[in-house]
C-alpha positions as CSV (number, residue, x, y, z in Angstrom):
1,X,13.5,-19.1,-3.8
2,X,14.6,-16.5,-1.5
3,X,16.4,-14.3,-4.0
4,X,12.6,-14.6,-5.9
5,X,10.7,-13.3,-2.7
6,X,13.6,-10.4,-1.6
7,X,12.8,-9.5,-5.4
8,X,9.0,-9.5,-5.1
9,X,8.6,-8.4,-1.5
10,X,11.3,-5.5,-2.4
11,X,8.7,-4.8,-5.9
12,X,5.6,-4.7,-4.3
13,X,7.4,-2.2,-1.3
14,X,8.8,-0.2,-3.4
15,X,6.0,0.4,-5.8
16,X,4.6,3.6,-6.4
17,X,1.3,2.7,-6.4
18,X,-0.1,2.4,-2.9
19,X,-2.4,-1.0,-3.4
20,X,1.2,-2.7,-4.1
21,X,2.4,-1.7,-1.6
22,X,0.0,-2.4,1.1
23,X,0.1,-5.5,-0.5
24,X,3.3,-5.8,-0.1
25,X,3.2,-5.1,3.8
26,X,0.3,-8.1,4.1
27,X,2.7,-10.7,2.0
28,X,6.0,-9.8,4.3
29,X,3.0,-9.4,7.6
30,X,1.4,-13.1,6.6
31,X,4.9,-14.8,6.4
32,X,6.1,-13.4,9.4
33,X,3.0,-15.5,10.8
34,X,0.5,-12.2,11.7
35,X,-2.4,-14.0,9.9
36,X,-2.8,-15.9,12.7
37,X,-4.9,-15.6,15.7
38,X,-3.1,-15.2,18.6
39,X,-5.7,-14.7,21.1
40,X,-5.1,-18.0,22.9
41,X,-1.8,-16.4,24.2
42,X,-3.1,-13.0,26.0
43,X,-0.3,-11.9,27.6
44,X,2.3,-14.7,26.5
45,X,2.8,-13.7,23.0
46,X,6.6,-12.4,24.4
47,X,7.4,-16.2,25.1
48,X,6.7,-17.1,21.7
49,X,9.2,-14.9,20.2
50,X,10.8,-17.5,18.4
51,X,7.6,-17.8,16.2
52,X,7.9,-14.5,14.4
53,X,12.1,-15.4,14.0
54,X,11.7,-18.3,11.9
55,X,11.9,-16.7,8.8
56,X,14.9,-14.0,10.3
57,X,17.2,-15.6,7.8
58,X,14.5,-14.8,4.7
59,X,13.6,-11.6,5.3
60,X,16.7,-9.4,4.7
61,X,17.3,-6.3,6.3
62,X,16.6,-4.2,3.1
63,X,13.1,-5.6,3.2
64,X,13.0,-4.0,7.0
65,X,14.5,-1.0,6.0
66,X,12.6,0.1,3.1
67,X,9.2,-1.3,5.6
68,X,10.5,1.2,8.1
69,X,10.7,4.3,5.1
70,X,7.0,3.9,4.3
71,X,6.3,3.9,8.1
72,X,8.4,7.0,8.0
73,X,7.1,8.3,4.7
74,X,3.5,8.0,6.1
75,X,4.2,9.9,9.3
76,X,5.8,12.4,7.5
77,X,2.7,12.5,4.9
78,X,0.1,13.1,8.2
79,X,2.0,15.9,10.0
80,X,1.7,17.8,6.1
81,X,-1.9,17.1,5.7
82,X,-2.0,18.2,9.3
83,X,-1.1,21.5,8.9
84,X,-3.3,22.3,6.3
85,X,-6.1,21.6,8.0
């Protein structure tokens, strides 16, 4: 199972079209538990660390990486349409 999702999470991320790979960021956001409303814990969210850990051992850190390169990739993409503005 996990060698299924690294491949599909690592497919959508790496995708070039941009609807896979926002999909990909939802799939990897949802199991990391951000669909959920965390209202109820205002400023407590810290103490629930542990919730967003649970799947630490699923999510590799190539998956982080190559999340962290879009995040990167996008920056990099606003400062250029920046300057020709």
């Amino acid at each position: 199972m996990k060698s299924y999702l690294f491949t599909l999470l690592m497919s959508l991320l790496t995708s070039k079209e941009a609807e896979l790979r926002y999909w990909g960021l939802m799939t990897l956001g949802s199991l990391c538990g951000m669909n959920h409303n965390f209202d109820y814990l205002d400023d407590k969210l810290i103490e629930n660390l542990s919730f967003f850990q649970r799947l630490s051992n699923t999510i590799s850190v190539a998956i982080w990486e190559t999340v962290y390169n879009l995040q990167v990739m996008r920056f990099e993409m606003n400062l250029i349409s920046n300057d020709f503005k």
